[in-house]
Structure formats: structure tokens, C-alpha cells
DSSP file (Angstrom, degrees, kcal/mol; ACC not computed):
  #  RESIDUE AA STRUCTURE BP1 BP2  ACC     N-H-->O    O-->H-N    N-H-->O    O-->H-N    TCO  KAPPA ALPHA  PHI   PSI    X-CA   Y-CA   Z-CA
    1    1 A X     >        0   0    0      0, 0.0     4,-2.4     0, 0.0     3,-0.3   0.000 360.0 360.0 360.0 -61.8    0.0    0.0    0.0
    2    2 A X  T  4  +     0   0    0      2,-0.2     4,-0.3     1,-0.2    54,-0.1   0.934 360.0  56.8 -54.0 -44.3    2.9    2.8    0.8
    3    3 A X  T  4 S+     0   0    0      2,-0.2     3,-0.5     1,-0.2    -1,-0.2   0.855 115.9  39.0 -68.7 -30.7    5.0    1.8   -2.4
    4    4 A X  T >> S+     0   0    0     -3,-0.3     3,-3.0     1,-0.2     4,-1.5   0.969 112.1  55.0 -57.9 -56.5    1.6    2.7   -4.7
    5    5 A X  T 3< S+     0   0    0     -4,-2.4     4,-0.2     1,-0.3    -2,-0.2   0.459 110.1  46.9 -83.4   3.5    0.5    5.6   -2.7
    6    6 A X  T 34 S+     0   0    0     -3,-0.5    -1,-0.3    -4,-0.3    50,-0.2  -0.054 109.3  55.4-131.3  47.4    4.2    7.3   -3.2
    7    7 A X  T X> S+     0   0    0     -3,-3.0     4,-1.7    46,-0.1     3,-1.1   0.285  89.7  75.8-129.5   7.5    4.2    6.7   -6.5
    8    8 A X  H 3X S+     0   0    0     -4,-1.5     4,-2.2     1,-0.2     5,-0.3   0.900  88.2  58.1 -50.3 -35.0    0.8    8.4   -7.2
    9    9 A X  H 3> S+     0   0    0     -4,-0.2     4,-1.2     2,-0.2    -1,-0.2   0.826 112.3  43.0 -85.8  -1.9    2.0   11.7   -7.1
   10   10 A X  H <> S+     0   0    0     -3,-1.1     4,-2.0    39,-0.3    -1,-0.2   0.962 113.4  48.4 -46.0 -57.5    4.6   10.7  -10.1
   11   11 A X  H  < S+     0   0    0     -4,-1.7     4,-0.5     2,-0.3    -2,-0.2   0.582 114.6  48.3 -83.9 -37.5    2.3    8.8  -12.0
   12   12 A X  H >X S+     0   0    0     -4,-2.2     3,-2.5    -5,-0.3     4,-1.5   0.979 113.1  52.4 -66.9 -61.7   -0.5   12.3  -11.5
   13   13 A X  H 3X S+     0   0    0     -4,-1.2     4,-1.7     1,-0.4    -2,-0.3   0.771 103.2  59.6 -69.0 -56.2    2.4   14.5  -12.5
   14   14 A X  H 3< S+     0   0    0     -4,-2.0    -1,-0.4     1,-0.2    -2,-0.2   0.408 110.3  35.5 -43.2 -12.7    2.9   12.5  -15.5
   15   15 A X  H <> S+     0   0    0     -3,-2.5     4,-2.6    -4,-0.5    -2,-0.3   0.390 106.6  68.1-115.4  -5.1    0.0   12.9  -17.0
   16   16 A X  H  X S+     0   0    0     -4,-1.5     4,-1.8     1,-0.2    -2,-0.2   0.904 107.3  46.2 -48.1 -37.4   -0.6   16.6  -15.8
   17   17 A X  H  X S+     0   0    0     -4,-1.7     4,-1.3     2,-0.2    -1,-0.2   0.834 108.0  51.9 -91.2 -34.1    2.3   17.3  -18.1
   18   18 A X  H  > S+     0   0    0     -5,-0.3     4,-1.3     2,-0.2    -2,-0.2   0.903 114.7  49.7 -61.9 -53.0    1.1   15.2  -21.3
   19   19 A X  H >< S+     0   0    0     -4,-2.6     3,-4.5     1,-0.3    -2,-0.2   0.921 108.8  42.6 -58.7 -61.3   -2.0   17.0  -20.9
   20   20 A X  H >< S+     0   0    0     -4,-1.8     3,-1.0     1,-0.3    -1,-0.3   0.774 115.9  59.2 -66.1 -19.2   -1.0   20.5  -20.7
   21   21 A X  H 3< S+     0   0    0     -4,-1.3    -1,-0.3     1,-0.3    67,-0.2   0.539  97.4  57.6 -84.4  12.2    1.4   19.4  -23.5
   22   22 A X  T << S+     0   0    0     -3,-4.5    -1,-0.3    -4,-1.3     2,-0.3   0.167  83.3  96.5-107.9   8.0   -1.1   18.5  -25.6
   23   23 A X  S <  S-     0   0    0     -3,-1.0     2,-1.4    -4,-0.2    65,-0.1  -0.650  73.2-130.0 -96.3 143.1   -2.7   21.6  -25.6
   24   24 A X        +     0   0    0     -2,-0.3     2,-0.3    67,-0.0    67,-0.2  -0.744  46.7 148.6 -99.1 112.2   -1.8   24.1  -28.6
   25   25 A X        -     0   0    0     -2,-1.4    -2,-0.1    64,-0.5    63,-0.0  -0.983  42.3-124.9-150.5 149.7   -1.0   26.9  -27.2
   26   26 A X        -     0   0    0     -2,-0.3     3,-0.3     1,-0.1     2,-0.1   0.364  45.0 -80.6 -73.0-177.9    1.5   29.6  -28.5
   27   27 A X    >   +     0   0    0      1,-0.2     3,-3.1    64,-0.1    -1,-0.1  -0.013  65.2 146.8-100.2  57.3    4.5   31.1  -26.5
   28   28 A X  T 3  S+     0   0    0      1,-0.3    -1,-0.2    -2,-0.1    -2,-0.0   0.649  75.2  50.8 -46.2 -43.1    2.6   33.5  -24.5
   29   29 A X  T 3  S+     0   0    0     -3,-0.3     2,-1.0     1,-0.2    -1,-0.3   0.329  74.6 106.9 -85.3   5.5    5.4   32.7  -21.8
   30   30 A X    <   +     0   0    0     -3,-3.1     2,-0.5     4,-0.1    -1,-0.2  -0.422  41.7 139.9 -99.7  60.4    8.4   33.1  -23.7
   31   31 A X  S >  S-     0   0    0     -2,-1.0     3,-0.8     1,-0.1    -3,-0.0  -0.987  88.9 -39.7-124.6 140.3    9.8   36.7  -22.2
   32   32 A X  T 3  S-     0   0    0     -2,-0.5    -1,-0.1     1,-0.2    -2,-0.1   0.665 122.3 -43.3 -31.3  77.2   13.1   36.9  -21.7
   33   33 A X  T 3> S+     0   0    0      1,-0.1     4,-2.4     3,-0.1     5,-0.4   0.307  92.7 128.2  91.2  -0.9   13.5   33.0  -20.4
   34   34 A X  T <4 S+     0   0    0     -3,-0.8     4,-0.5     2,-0.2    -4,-0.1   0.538  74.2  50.3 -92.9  18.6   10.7   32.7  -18.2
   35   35 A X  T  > S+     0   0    0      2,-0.1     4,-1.8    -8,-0.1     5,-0.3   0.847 108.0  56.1 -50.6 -69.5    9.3   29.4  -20.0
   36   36 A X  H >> S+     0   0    0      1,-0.3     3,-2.0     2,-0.2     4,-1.2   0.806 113.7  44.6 -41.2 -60.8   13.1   28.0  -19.5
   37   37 A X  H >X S+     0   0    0     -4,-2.4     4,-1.9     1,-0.3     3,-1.1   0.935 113.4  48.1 -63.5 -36.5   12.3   28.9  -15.7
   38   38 A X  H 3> S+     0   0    0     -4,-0.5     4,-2.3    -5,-0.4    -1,-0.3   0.871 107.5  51.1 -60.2 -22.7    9.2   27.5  -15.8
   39   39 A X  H <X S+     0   0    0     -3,-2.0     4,-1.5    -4,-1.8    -1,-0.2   0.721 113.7  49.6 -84.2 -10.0   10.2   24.2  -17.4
   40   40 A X  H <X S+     0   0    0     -4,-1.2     4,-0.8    -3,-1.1    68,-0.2   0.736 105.4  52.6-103.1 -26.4   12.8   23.8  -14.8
   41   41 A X  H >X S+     0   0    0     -4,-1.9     4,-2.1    -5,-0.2     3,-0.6   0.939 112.4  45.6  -9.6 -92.7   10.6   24.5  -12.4
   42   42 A X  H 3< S+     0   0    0     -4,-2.3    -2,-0.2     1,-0.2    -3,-0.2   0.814 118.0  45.7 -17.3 -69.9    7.9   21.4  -13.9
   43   43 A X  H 3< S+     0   0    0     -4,-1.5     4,-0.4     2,-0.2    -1,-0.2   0.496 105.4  57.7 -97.3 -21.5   10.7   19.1  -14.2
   44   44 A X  H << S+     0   0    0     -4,-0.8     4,-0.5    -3,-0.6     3,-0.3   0.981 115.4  37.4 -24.2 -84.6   12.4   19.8  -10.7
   45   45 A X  S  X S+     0   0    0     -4,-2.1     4,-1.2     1,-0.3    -2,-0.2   0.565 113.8  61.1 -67.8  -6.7    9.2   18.8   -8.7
   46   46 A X  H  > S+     0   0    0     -5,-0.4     4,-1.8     1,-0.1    -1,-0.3   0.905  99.6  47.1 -84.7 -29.1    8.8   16.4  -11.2
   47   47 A X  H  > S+     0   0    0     -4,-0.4     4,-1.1    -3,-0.3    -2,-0.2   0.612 110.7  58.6 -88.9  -4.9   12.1   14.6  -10.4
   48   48 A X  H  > S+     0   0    0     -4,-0.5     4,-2.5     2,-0.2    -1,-0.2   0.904 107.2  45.2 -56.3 -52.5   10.9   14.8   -6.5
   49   49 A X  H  X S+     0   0    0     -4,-1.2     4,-1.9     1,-0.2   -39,-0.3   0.918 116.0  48.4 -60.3 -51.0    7.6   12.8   -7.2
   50   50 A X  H  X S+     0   0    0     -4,-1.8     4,-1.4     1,-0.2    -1,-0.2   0.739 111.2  45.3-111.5 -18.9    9.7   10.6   -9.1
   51   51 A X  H  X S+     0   0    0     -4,-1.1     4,-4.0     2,-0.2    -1,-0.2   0.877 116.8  51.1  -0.5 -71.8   12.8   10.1   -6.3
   52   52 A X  H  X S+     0   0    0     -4,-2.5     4,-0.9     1,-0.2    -2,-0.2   0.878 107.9  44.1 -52.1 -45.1   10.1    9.6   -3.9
   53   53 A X  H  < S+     0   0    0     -4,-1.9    -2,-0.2    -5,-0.2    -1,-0.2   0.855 121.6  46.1 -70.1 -31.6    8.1    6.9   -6.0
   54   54 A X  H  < S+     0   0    0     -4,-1.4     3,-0.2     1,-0.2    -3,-0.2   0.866 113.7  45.5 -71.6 -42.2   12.2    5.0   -6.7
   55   55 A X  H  < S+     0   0    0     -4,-4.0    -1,-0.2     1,-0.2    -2,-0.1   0.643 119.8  38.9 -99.2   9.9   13.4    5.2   -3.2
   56   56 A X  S  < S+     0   0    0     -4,-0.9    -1,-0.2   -50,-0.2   -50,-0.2  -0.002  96.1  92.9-107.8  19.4    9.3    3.5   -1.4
   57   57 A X  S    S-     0   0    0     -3,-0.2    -1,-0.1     2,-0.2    -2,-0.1   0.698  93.9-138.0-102.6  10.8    9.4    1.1   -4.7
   58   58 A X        +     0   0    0      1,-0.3    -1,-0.1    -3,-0.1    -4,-0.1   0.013  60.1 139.7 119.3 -20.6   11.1   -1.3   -2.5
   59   59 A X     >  -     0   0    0      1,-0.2     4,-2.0    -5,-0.1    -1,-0.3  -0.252  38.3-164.2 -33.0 104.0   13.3   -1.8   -5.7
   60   60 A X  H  >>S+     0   0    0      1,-0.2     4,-4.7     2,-0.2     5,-0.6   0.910  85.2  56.7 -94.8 -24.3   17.2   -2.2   -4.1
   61   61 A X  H  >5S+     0   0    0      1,-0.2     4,-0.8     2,-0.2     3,-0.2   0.931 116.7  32.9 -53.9 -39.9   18.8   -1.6   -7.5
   62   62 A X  H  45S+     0   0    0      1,-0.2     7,-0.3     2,-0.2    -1,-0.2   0.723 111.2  58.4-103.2  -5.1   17.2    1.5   -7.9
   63   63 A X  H  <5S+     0   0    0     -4,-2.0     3,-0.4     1,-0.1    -1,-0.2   0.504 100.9  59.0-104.0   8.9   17.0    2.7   -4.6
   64   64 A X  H  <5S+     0   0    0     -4,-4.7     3,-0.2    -3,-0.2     4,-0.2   0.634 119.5  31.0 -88.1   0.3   20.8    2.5   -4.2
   65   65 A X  S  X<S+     0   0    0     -4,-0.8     4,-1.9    -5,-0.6     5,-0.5  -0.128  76.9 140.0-120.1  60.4   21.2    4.8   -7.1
   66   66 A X  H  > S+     0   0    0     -3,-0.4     4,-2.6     2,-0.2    -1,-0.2   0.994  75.0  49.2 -66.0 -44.8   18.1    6.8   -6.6
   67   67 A X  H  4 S+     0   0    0     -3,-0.2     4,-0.3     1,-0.2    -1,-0.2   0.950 116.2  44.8 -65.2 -31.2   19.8   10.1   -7.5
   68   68 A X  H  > S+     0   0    0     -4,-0.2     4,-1.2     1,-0.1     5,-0.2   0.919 123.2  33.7 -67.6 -44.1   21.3    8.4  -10.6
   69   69 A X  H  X S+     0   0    0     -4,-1.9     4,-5.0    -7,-0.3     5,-0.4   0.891 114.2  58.2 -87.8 -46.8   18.0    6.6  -11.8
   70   70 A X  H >< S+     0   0    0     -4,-2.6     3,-3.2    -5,-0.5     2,-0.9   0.666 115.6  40.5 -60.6-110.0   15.6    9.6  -10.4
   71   71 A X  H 3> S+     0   0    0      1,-0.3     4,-1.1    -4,-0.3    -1,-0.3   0.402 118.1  45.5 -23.7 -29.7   17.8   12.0  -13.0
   72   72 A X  H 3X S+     0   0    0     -4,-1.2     4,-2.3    -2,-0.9    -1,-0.3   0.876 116.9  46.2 -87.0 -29.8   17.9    9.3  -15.9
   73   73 A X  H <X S+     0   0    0     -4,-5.0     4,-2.0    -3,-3.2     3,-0.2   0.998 116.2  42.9 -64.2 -51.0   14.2    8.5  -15.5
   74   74 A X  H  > S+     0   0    0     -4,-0.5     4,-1.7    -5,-0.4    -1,-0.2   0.856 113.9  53.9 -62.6 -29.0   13.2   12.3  -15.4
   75   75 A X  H  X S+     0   0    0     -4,-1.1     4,-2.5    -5,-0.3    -1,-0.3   0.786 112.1  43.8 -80.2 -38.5   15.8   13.1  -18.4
   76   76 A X  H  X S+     0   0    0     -4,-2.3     4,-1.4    -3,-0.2    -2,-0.2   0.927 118.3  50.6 -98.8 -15.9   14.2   10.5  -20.5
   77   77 A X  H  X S+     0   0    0     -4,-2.0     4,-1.7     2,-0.2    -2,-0.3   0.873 104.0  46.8  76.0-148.0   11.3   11.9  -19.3
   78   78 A X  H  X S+     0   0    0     -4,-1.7     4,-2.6     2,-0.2    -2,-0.2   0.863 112.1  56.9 -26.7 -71.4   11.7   15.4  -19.9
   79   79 A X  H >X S+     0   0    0     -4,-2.5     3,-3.4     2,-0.2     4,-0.9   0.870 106.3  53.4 -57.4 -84.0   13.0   14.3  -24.1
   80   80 A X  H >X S+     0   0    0     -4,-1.4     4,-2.1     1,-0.3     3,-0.9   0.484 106.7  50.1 -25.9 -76.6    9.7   12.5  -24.7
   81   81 A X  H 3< S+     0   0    0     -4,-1.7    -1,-0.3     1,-0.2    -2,-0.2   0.685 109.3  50.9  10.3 -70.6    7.8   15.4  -23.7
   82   82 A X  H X< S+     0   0    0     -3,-3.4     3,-1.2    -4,-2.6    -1,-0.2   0.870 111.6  47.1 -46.0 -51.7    9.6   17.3  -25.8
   83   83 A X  H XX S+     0   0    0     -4,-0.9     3,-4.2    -3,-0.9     4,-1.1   0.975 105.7  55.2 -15.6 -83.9    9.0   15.0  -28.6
   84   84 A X  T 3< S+     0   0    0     -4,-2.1    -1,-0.3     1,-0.3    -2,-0.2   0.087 103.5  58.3 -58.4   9.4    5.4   14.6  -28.1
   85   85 A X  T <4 S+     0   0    0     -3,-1.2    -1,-0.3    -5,-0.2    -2,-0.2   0.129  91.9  70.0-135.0  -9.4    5.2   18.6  -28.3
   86   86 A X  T <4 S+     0   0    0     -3,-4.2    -2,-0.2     6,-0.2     5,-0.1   0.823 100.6  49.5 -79.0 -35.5    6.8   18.3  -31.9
   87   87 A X  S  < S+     0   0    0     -4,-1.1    -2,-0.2     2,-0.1    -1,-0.2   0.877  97.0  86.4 -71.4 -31.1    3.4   16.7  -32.9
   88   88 A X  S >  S-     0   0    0    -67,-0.2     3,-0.9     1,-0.2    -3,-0.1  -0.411  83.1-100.8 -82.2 145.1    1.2   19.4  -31.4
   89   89 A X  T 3  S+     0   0    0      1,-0.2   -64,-0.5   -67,-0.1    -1,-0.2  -0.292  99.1   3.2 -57.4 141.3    0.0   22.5  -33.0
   90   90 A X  T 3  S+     0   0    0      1,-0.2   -65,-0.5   -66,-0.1    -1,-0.2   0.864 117.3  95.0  54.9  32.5    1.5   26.0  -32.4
   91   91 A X    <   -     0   0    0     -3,-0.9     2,-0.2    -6,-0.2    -1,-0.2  -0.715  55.9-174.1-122.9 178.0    4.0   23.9  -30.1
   92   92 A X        -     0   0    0     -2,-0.2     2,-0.2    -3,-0.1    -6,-0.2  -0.664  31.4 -95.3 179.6 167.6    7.5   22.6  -31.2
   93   93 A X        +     0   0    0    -10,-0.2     2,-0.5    -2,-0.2   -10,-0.1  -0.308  44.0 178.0 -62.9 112.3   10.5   20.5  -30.0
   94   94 A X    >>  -     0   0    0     -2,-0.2     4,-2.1     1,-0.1     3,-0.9  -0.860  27.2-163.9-135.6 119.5   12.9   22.6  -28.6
   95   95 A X  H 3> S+     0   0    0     -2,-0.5     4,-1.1     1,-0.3    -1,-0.1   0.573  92.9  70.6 -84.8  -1.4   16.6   21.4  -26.8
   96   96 A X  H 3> S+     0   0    0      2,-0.1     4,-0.7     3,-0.1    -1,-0.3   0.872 105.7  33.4 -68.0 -40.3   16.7   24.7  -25.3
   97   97 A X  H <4 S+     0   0    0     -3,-0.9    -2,-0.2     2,-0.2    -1,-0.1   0.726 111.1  61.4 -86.8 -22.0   13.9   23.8  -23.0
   98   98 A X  H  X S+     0   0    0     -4,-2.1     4,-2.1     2,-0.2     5,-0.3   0.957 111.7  42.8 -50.5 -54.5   15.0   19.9  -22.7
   99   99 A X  H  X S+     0   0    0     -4,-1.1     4,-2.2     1,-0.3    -2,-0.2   0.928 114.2  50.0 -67.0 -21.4   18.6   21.4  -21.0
  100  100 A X  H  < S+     0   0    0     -4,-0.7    -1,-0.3     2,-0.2    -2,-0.2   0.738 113.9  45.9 -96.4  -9.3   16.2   23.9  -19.0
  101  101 A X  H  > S+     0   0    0     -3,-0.2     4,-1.8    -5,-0.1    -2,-0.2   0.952 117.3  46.0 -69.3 -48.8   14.2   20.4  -18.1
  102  102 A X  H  X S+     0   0    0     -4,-2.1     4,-1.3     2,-0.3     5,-0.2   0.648 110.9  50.6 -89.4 -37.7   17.4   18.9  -17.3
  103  103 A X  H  X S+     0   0    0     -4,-2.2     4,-0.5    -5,-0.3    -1,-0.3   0.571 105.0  54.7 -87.2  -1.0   18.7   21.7  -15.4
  104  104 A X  H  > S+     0   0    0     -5,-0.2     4,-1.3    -3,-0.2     5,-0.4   0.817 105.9  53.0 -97.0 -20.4   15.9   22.0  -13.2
  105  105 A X  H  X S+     0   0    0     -4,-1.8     4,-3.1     2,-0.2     5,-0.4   0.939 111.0  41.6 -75.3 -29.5   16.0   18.4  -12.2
  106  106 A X  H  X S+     0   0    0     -4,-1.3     4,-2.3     2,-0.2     5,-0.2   0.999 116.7  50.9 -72.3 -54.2   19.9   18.2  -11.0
  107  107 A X  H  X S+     0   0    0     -4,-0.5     4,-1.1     1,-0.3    -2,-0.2   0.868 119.4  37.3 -82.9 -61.7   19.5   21.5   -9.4
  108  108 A X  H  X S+     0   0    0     -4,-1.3     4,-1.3   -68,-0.2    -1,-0.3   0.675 120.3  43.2 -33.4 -43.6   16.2   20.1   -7.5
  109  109 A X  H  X S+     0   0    0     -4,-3.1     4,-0.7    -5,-0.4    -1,-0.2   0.962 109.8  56.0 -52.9 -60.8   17.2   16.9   -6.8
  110  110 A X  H >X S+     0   0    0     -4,-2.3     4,-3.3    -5,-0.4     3,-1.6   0.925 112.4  46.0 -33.9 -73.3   20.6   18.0   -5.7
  111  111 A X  H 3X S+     0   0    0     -4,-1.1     4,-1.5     1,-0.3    -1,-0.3   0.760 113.3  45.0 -29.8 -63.2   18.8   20.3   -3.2
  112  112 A X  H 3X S+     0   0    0     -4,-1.3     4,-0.7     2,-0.3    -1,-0.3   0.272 108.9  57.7 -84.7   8.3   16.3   17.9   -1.8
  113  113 A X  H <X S+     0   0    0     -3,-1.6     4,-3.5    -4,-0.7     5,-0.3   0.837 114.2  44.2 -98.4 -60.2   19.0   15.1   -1.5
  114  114 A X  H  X S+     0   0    0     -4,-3.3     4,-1.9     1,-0.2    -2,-0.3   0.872 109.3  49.1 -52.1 -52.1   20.7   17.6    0.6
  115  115 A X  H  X S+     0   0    0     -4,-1.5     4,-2.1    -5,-0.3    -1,-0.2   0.905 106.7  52.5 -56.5 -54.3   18.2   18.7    2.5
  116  116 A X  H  X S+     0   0    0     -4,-0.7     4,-4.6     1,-0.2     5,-0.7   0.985 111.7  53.4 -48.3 -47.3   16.8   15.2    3.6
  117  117 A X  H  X S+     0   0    0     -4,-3.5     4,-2.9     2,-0.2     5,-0.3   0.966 112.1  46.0 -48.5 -45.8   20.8   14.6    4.7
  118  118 A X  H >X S+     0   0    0     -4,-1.9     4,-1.6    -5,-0.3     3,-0.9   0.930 119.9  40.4 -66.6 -85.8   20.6   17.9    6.8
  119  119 A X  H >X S+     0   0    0     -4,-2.1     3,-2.0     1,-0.3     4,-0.7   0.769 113.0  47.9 -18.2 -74.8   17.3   16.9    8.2
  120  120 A X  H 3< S+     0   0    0     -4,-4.6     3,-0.4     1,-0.2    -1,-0.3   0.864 109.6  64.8 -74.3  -6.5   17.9   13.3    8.9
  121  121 A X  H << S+     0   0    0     -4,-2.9    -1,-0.2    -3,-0.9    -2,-0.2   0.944 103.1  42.8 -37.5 -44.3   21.3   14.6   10.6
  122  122 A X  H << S+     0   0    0     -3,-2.0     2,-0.9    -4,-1.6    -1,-0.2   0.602  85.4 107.2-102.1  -0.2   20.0   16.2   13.0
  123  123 A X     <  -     0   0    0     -4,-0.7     2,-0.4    -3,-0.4    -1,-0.0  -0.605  43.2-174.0 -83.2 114.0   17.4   14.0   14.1
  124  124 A X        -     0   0    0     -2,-0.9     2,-0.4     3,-0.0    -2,-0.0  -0.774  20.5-142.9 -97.2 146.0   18.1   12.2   17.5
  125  125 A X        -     0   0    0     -2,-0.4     2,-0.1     0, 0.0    -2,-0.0  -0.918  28.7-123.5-112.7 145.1   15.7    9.6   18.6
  126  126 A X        -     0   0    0     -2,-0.4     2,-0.4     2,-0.0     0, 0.0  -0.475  23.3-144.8 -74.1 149.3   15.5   10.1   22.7
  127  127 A X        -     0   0    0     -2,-0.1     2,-0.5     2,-0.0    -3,-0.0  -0.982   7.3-152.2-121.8 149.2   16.3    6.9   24.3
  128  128 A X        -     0   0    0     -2,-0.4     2,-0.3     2,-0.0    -2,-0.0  -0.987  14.3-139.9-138.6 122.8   14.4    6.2   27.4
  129  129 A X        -     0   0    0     -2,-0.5     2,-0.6     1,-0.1    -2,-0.0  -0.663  14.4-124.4 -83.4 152.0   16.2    4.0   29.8
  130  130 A X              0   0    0     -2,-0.3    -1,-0.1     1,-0.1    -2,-0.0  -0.810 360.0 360.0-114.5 150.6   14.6    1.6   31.5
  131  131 A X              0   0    0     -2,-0.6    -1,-0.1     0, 0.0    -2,-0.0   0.523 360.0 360.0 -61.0 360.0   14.5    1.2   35.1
């Protein structure tokens, strides 16, 4: 039950993004880079959900390289996406926004890898002797 329920939020996020990339819509967003932030953005939180879903899938090959596997899954990922946006209208395939996928997941991963270390660092469990 816990290794399905953390990979739902991948598996939502994965088709949130198909959809909204299926949509034709122009590049209303494209002044001066703030799609690139946004796609780096997308593809960040995407490569959390999908970390989270790699290191509860119980999997031990992939959860000792979860940062290696979270980044190749989200990268390949990230191209399809791209792809799949060469087929839509008023869209198109662009490797400027794949590297700005690709640089929002190492810099987001990176960052939440760290941050759990920080966290679980500092966590003491009390020990309670008994008498």
C-alpha cells in the first residue's frame, strides 16, 4: 500500500504534463526565459515525485542509485515530452527547453538530496532508559 501511494503523485504528475502538453497553445510565456524557468521549475518537482516513487518502490537496485536513476528517468522523461510537443500545433520540439528540463532536475534533486541529509542529521531519537 505505501510503495503505490508514493508513487501516485509521479504517476499524477505524469499525466498533468502530457496533458498540458497536448494543448496548442502559443509562447505566451516566452519573455526573456521565463518558460526556461518555468520548465525547470515542472521538471524539478517532477524529479521529486519521481525520487520519492524510486526510493518507497522497494526496488534495491534502484533505490541504491536513486539520485542516478531519479535523474535518468526524469531526463528520458523530460525528451519524450519534448518529442510529443513536436506533434502538437502551435507547439514545437525545442533542446533549449529539454537542457532547461534537465537543469531543473539536478539542481532540484541536488537540493532535496541535501536537505533530507541535513534533516535526517540532525534527528536524535530520545532513548528512554529503563528502570
Amino acid at each position: 500500500m505505501r510503495k503505490r501511494l508514493a508513487q501516485l503523485p509521479v504517476f499524477v504528475y505524469t499525466v498533468a504534463i502530457f496533458v498540458g502538453s497536448s494543448l496548442p497553445i502559443g509562447g505566451q510565456f516566452n519573455v526573456l526565459g521565463k518558460d526556461k524557468i518555468l520548465h525547470a521549475i515542472e521538471f524539478g518537482l517532477y524529479a521529486i515525485a519521481m525520487n520519492v516513487a524510486i526510493v518507497y518502490s522497494g526496488n534495491t537496485k534502484y533505490v541504491q542509485g536513486d539520485i542516478f536513476y531519479t535523474i535518468l528517468f526524469s531526463m528520458f522523461y523530460a525528451a519524450f515530452d519534448e518529442i510529443h510537443q513536436g506533434f502538437v500545433p502551435l507547439r514545437d520540439c525545442s533542446v533549449y527547453d529539454f537542457t532547461a528540463d534537465v537543469i531543473g532536475i539536478v539542481i532540484f534533486i541536488t537540493i532535496y538530496k541535501l536537505f533530507n541529509k541535513m534533516v535526517k542529521s540532525r534527528y536524535v531519537p530520545i532513548k528512554i532508559k529503563n528502570k
